[in-house]
C-alpha beads as a LAMMPS data file, in Angstrom:
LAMMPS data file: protein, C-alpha beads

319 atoms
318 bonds

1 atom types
1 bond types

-500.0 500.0 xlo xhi
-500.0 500.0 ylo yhi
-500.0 500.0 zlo zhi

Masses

1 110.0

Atoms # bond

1 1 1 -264.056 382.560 -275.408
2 1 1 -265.793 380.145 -273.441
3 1 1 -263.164 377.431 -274.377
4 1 1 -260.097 379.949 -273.925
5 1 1 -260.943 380.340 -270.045
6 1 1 -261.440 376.772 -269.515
7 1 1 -257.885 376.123 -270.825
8 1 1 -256.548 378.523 -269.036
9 1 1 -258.031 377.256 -265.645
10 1 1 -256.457 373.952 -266.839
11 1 1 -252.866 374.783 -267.065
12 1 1 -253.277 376.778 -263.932
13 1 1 -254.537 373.546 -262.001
14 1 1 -251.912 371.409 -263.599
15 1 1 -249.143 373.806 -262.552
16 1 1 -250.263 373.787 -259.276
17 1 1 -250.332 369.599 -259.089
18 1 1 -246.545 369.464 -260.366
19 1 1 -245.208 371.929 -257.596
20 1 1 -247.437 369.445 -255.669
21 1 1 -246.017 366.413 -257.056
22 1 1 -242.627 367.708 -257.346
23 1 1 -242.191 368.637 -254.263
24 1 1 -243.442 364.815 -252.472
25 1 1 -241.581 363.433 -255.274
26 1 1 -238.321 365.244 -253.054
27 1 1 -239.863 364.018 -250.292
28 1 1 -239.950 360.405 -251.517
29 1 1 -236.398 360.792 -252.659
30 1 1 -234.957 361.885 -249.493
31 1 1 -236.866 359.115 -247.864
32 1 1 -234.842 356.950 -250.264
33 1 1 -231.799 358.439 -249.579
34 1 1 -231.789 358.203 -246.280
35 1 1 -233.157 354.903 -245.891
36 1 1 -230.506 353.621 -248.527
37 1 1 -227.554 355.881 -247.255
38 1 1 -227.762 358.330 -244.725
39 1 1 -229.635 356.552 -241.556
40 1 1 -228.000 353.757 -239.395
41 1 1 -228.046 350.242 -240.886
42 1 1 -230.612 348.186 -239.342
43 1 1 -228.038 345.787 -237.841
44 1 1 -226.177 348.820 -236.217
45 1 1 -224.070 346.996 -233.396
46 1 1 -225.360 348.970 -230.542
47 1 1 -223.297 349.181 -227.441
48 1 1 -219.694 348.182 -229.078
49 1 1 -216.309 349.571 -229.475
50 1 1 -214.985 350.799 -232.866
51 1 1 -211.608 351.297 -232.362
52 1 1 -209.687 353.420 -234.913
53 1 1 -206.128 352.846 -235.330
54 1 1 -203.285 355.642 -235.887
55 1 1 -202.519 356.450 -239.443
56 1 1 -205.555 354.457 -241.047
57 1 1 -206.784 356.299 -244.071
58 1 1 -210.428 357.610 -244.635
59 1 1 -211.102 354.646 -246.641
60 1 1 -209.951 352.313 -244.481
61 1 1 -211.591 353.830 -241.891
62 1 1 -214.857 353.715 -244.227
63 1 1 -214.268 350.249 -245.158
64 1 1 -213.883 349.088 -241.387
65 1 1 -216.972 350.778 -240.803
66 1 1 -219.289 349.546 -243.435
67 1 1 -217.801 345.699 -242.605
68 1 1 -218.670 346.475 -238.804
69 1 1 -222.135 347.450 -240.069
70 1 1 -221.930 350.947 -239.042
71 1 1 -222.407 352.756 -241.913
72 1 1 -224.424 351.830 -245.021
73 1 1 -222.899 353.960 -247.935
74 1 1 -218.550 353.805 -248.020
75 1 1 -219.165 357.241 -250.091
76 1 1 -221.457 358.590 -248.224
77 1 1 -219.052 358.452 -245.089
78 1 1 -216.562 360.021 -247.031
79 1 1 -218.803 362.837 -248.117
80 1 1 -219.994 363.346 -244.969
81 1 1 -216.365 363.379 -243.342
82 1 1 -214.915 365.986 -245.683
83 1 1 -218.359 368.144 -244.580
84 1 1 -216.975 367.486 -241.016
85 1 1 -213.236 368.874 -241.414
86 1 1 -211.693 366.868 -244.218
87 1 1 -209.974 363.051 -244.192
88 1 1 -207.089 364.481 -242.143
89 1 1 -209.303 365.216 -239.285
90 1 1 -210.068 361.588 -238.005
91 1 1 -209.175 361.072 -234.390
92 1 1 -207.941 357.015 -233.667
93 1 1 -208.970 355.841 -230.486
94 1 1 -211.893 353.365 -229.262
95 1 1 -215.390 354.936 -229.444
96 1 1 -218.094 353.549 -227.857
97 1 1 -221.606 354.207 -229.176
98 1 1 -224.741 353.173 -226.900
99 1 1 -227.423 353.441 -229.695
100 1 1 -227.337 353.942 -233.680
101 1 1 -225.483 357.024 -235.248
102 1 1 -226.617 357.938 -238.651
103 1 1 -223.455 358.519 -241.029
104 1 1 -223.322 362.254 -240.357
105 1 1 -223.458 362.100 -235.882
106 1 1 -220.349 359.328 -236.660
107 1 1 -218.534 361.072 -238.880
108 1 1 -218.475 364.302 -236.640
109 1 1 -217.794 362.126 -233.447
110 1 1 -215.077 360.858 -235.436
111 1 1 -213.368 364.100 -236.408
112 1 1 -214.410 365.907 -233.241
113 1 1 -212.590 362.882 -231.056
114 1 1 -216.083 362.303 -229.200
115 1 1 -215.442 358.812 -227.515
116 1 1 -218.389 358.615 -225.431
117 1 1 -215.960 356.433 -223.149
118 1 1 -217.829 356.995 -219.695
119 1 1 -217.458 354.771 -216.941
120 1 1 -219.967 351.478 -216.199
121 1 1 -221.012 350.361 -212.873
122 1 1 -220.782 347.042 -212.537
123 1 1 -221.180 344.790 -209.234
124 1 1 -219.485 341.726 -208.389
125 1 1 -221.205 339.854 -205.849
126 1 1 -220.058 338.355 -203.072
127 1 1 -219.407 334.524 -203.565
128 1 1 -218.878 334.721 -207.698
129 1 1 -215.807 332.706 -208.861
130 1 1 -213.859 333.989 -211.628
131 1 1 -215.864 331.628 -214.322
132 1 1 -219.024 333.878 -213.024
133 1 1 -216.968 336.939 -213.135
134 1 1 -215.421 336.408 -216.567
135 1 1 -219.318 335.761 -217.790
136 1 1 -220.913 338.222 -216.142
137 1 1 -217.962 341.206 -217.778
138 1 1 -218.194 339.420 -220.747
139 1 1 -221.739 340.488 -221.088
140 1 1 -221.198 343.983 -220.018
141 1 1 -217.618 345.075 -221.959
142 1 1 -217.577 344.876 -225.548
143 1 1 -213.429 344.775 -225.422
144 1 1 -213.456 342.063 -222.360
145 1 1 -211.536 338.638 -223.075
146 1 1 -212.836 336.187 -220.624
147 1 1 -210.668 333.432 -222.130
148 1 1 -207.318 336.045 -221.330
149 1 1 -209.805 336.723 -217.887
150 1 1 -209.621 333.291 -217.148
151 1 1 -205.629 332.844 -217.495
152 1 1 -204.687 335.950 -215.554
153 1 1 -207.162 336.335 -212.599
154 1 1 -206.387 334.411 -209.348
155 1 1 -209.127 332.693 -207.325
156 1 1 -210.168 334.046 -204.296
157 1 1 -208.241 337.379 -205.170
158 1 1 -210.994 339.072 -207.220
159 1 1 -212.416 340.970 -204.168
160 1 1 -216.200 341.367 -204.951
161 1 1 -217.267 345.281 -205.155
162 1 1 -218.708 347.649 -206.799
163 1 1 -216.399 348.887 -209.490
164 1 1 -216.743 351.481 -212.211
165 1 1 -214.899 350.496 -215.613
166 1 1 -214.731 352.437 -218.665
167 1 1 -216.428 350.825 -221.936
168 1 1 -213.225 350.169 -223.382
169 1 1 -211.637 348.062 -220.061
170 1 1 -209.905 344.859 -221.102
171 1 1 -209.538 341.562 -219.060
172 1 1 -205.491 342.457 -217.472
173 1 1 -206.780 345.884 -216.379
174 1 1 -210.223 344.388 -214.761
175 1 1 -207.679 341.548 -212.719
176 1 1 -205.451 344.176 -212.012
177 1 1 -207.864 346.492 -211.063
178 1 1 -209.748 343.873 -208.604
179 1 1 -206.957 342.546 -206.909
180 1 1 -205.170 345.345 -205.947
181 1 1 -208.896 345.719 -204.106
182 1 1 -208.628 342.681 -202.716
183 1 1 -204.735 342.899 -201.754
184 1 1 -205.825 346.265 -199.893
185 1 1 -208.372 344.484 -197.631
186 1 1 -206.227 341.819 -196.781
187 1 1 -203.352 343.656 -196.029
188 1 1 -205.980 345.217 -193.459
189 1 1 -206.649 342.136 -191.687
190 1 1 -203.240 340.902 -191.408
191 1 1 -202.806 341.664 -188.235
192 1 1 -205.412 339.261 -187.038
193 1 1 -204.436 337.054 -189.506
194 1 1 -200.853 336.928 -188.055
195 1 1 -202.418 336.400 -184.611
196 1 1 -205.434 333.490 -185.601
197 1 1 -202.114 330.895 -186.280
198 1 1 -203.163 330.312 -189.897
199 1 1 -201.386 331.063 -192.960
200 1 1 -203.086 333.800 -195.381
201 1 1 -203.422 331.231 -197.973
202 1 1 -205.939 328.735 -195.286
203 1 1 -207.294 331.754 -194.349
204 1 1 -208.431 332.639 -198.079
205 1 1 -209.627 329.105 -198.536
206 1 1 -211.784 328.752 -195.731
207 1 1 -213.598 332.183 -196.207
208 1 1 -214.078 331.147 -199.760
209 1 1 -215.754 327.588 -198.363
210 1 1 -217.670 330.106 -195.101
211 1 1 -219.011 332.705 -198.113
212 1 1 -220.964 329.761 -199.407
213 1 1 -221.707 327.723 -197.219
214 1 1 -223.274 330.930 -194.702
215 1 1 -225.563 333.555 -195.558
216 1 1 -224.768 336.518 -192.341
217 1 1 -222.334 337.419 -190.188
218 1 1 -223.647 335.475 -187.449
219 1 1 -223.821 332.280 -189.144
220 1 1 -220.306 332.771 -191.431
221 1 1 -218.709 332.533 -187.678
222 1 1 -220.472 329.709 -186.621
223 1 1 -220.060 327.439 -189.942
224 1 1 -216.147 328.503 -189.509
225 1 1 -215.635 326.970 -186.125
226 1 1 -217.217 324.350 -186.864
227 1 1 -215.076 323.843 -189.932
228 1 1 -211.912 324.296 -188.408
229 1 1 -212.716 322.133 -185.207
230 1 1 -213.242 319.249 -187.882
231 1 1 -209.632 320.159 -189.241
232 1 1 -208.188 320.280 -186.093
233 1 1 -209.945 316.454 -185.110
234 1 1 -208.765 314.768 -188.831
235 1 1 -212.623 314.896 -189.760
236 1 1 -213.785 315.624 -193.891
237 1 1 -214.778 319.235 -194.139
238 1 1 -217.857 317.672 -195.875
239 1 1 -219.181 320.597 -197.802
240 1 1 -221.231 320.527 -201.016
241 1 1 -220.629 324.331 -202.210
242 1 1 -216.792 322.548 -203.202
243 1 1 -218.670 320.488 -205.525
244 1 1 -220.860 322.850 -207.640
245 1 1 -217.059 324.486 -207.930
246 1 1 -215.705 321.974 -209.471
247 1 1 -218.342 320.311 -211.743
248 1 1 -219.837 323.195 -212.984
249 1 1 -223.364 322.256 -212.241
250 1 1 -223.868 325.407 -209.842
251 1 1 -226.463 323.406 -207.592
252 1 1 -225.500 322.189 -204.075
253 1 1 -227.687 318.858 -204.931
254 1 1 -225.206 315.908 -204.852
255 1 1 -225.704 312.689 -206.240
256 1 1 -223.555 309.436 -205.619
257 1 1 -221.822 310.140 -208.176
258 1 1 -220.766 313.830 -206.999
259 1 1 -219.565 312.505 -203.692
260 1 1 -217.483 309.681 -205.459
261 1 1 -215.789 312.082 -207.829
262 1 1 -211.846 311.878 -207.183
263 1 1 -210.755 314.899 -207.300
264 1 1 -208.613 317.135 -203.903
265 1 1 -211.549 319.377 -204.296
266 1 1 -213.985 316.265 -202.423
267 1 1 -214.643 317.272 -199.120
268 1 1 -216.200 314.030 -197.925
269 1 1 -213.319 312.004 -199.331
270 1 1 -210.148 313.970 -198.269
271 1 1 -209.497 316.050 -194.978
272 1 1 -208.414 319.056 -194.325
273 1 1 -208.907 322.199 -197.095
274 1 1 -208.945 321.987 -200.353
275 1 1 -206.302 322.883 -202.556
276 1 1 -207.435 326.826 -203.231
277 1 1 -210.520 328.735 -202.976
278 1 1 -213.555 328.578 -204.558
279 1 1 -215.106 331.698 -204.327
280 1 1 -214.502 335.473 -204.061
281 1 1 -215.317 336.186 -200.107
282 1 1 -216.478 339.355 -198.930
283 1 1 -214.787 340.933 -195.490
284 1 1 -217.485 339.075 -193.505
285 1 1 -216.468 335.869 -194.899
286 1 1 -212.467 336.845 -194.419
287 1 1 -213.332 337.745 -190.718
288 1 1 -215.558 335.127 -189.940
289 1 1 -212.335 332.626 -191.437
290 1 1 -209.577 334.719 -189.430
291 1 1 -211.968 334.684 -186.308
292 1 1 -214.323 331.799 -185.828
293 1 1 -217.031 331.374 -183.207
294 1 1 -216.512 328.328 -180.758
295 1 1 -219.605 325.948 -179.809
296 1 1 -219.860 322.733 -179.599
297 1 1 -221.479 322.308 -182.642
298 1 1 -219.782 320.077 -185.345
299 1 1 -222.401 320.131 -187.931
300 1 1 -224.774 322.218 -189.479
301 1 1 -227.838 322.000 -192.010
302 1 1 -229.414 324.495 -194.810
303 1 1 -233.043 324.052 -195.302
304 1 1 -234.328 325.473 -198.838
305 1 1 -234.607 328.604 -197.183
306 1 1 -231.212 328.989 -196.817
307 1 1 -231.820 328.900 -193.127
308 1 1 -228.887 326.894 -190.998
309 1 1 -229.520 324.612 -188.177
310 1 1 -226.655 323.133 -185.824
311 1 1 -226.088 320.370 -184.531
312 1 1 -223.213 319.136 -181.518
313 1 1 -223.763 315.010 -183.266
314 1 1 -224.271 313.455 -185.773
315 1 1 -227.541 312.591 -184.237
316 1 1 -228.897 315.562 -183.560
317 1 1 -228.126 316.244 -187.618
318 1 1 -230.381 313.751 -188.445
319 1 1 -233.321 314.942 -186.841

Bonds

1 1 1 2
2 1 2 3
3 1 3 4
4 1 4 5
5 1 5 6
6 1 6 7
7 1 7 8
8 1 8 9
9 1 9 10
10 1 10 11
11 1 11 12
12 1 12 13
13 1 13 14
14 1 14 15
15 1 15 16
16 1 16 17
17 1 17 18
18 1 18 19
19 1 19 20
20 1 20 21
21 1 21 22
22 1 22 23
23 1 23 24
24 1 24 25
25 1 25 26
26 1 26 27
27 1 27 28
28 1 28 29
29 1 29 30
30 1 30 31
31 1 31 32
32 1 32 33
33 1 33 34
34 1 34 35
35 1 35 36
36 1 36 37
37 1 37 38
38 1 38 39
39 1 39 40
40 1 40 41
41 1 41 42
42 1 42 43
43 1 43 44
44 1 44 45
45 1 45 46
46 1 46 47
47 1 47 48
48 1 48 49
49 1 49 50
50 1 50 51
51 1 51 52
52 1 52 53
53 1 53 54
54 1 54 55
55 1 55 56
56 1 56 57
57 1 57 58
58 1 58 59
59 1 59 60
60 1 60 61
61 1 61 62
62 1 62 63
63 1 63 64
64 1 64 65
65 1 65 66
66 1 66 67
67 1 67 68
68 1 68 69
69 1 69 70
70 1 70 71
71 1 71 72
72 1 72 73
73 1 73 74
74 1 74 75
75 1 75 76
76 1 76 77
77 1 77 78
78 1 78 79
79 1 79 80
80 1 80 81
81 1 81 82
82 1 82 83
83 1 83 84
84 1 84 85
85 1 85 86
86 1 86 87
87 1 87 88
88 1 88 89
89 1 89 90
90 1 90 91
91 1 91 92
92 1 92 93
93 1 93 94
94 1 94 95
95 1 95 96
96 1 96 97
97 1 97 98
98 1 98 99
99 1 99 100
100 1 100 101
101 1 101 102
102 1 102 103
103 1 103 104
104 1 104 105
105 1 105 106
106 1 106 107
107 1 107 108
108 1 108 109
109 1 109 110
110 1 110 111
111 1 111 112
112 1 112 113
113 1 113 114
114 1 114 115
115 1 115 116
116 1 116 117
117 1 117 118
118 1 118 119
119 1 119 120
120 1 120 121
121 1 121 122
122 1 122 123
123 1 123 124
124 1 124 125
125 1 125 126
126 1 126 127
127 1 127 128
128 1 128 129
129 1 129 130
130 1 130 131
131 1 131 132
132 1 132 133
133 1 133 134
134 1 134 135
135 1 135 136
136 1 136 137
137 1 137 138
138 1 138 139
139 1 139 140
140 1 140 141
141 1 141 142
142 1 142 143
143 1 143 144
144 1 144 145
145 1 145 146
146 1 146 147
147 1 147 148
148 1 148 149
149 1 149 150
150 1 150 151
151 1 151 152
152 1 152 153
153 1 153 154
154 1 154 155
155 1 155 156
156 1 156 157
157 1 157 158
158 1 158 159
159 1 159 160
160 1 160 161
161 1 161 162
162 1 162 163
163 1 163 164
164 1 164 165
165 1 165 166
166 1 166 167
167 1 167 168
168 1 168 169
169 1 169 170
170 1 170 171
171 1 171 172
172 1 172 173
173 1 173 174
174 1 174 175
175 1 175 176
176 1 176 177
177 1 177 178
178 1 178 179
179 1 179 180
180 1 180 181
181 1 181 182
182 1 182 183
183 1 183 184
184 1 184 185
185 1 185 186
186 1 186 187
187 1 187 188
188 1 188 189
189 1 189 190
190 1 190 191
191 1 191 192
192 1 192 193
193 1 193 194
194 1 194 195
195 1 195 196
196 1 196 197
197 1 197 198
198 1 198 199
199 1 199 200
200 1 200 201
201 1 201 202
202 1 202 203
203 1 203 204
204 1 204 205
205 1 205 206
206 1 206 207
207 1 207 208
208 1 208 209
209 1 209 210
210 1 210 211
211 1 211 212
212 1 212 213
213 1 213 214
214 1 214 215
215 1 215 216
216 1 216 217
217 1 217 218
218 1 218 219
219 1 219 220
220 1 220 221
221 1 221 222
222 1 222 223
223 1 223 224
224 1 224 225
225 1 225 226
226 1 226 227
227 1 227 228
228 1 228 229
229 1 229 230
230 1 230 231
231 1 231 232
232 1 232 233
233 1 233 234
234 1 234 235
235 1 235 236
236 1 236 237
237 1 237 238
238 1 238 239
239 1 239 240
240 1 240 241
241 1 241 242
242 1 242 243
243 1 243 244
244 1 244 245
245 1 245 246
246 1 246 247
247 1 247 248
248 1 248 249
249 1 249 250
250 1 250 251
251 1 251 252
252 1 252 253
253 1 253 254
254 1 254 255
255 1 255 256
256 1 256 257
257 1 257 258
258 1 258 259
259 1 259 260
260 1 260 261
261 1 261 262
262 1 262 263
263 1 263 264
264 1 264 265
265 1 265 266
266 1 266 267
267 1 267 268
268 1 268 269
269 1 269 270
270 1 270 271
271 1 271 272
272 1 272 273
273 1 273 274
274 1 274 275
275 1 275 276
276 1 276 277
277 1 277 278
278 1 278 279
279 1 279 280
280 1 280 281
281 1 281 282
282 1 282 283
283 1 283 284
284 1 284 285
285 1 285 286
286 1 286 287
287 1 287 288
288 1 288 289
289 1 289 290
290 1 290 291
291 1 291 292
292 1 292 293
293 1 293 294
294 1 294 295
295 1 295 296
296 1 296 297
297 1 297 298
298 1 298 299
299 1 299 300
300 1 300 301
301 1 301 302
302 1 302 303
303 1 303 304
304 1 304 305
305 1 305 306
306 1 306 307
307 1 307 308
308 1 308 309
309 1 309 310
310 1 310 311
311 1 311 312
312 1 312 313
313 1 313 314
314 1 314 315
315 1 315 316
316 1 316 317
317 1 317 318
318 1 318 319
C-alpha cells in the first residue's frame, strides 16, 4: 500500500516537471527561432535605402534583401509576406529604415507601402566649398553621389542654408535644389550689383575670398575695400584662404612652398581675382563684395583668435 502511494506521488511529480520542461523547452525554441530567423540580422544596415524596383518578384525581392543583410531567413520573408497580403502585395519604391526591422515590421512596411521617407535637416554653413558639401551629404544621404555632386554643382552657387531633404535625395536634385537658392538671392541684389560697376561673376569671387577671409559684417566690409583698392592699384590680393582651396590642406598656414605653387589660384604671385570662387558666401559676404567699406587701410591681420587688425602700410602690418 505503502509502495502504491509513493508511485503514485512519483508520476504525479514527473508529470508536473515535463509540462515544466516542455513548456521552457518552447521557450528555448522560439528563442532559437527568432535568433536564427525572425529578429534583424546583427549587421542590419541601419539608416539606408532599400529601394524596390517595379515588377521584381517576391524572391527577388527576398534575395535582395537577405544580400543587403536585411533579413536573415529568404523563407521566412516569404512566409511572413504571404501573412501580410500575399507576393502580389509588394509596393516598389525606396524605403528608408532608421533602426532594425525584424522580418515581420519589413514585410508589412513592404506590402503596406510604409516608406518612412521624411524629410532631414541638414545645414550648410557659410564658407563650405562643394568638396565640404559633397562630404558632409555624403555622410547624411544614403542615395547621395558626391562623385556625380562634384561634376554637377557650381562653385560659389551652392548658397549655404538650412535645407530639408528627403532620405532618398540624390546629388542633381541637392545642386538643383541649392542653386535655385542661391540664384534667388542674387537675383535680389542685382540691383546693387548693376550699380557697384562689377560684373556678377567678380562679385561672386570676391565674396567667396571676403567669407573667409572675415568673420562679421563689420569686418567682411572692411577686408573688401581693402581688397578691391589693391585691384584697382595692380597690387596681389595676397590672401591665404585661396590656398587651403586649392591644396586641400584646409589650414591657412603657408609654407614657402604654398606661396611658390604656380597655379592662377596664387594670390601673392598673380593680381587681380582669381579665376572662380572658392567658397559658398552667405548674403553678408555678397553685400559686403557688392558694397565695400572705404579706409585707408590696405592690409589687414588675423590673430589665432580670428580677430582682424588693419593696417594703412606695410609698416604698420608689421608691428
Amino acid at each position: 500500500m505503502n509502495i502504491n502511494t509513493g508511485f503514485s506521488y512519483w508520476r504525479k511529480i514527473t508529470k508536473k516537471e515535463k509540462q515544466i520542461a516542455g513548456s521552457f523547452a518552447i521557450l528555448v525554441l522560439l528563442g532559437i527561432f527568432n535568433a536564427l530567423f525572425w529578429s534583424p540580422p546583427r549587421l542590419f544596415p541601419a539608416h539606408t535605402i532599400l529601394q524596390i524596383k517595379d515588377g521584381d518578384s517576391l524572391s527577388a525581392v527576398a534575395s535582395q534583401l537577405e544580400g543587403e543583410k536585411l533579413v536573415r531567413s529568404v523563407f521566412w520573408f516569404k512566409v511572413s509576406v504571404v501573412l501580410s497580403g500575399g507576393s502580389g502585395s509588394i509596393r516598389a519604391g525606396d524605403y528608408f529604415f532608421n533602426q532594425p526591422a525584424d522580418v515581420f515590421s519589413l514585410s508589412r512596411r513592404l506590402t503596406q507601402g510604409n516608406f518612412n521617407l521624411t524629410a532631414k535637416k541638414v545645414t550648410i554653413p557659410e564658407g563650405f566649398n562643394i568638396f565640404q558639401i559633397a562630404e558632409l551629404l555624403e555622410t547624411q544621404f544614403d542615395l547621395f553621389d558626391p562623385e556625380e555632386f562634384l561634376s554637377i554643382a557650381k562653385e560659389g552657387m551652392l548658397f549655404p542654408d538650412t535645407y530639408f531633404f528627403p532620405q532618398n535625395i540624390d546629388a542633381m536634385t541637392v545642386a538643383k535644389r541649392m542653386e535655385d537658392n542661391f540664384l534667388s538671392k542674387f537675383e535680389e541684389l542685382k540691383p546693387l550689383i548693376d550699380k557697384s560697376g562689377k560684373s556678377p561673376e567678380e562679385i561672386l569671387i570676391m565674396a567667396s575670398i571676403v567669407e573667409e577671409e572675415a568673420n562679421t559684417p563689420e569686418s567682411r566690409r572692411i577686408v573688401s575695400g581693402i581688397l578691391w583698392k589693391r585691384i584697382e592699384i595692380d597690387m596681389a590680393l595676397q590672401v591665404d584662404a585661396s590656398f587651403a582651396y586649392v591644396n586641400g590642406k584646409g589650414t591657412y598656414s603657408l609654407t614657402r612652398n604654398d606661396l611658390a605653387t604656380d597655379s592662377p589660384y596664387n594670390t601673392y604671385t598673380n593680381t587681380g581675382l582669381p579665376p572662380g570662387p572658392i567658397s559658398s558666401p552667405g548674403l553678408d559676404s555678397l553685400k559686403a563684395a557688392i558694397e565695400p567699406q572705404e579706409s585707408d587701410y590696405l592690409y589687414f591681420l588675423h590673430d589665432l583668435d580670428g580677430n582682424i587688425y588693419y593696417a594703412k602700410d606695410f609698416d604698420g602690418h608689421q608691428l
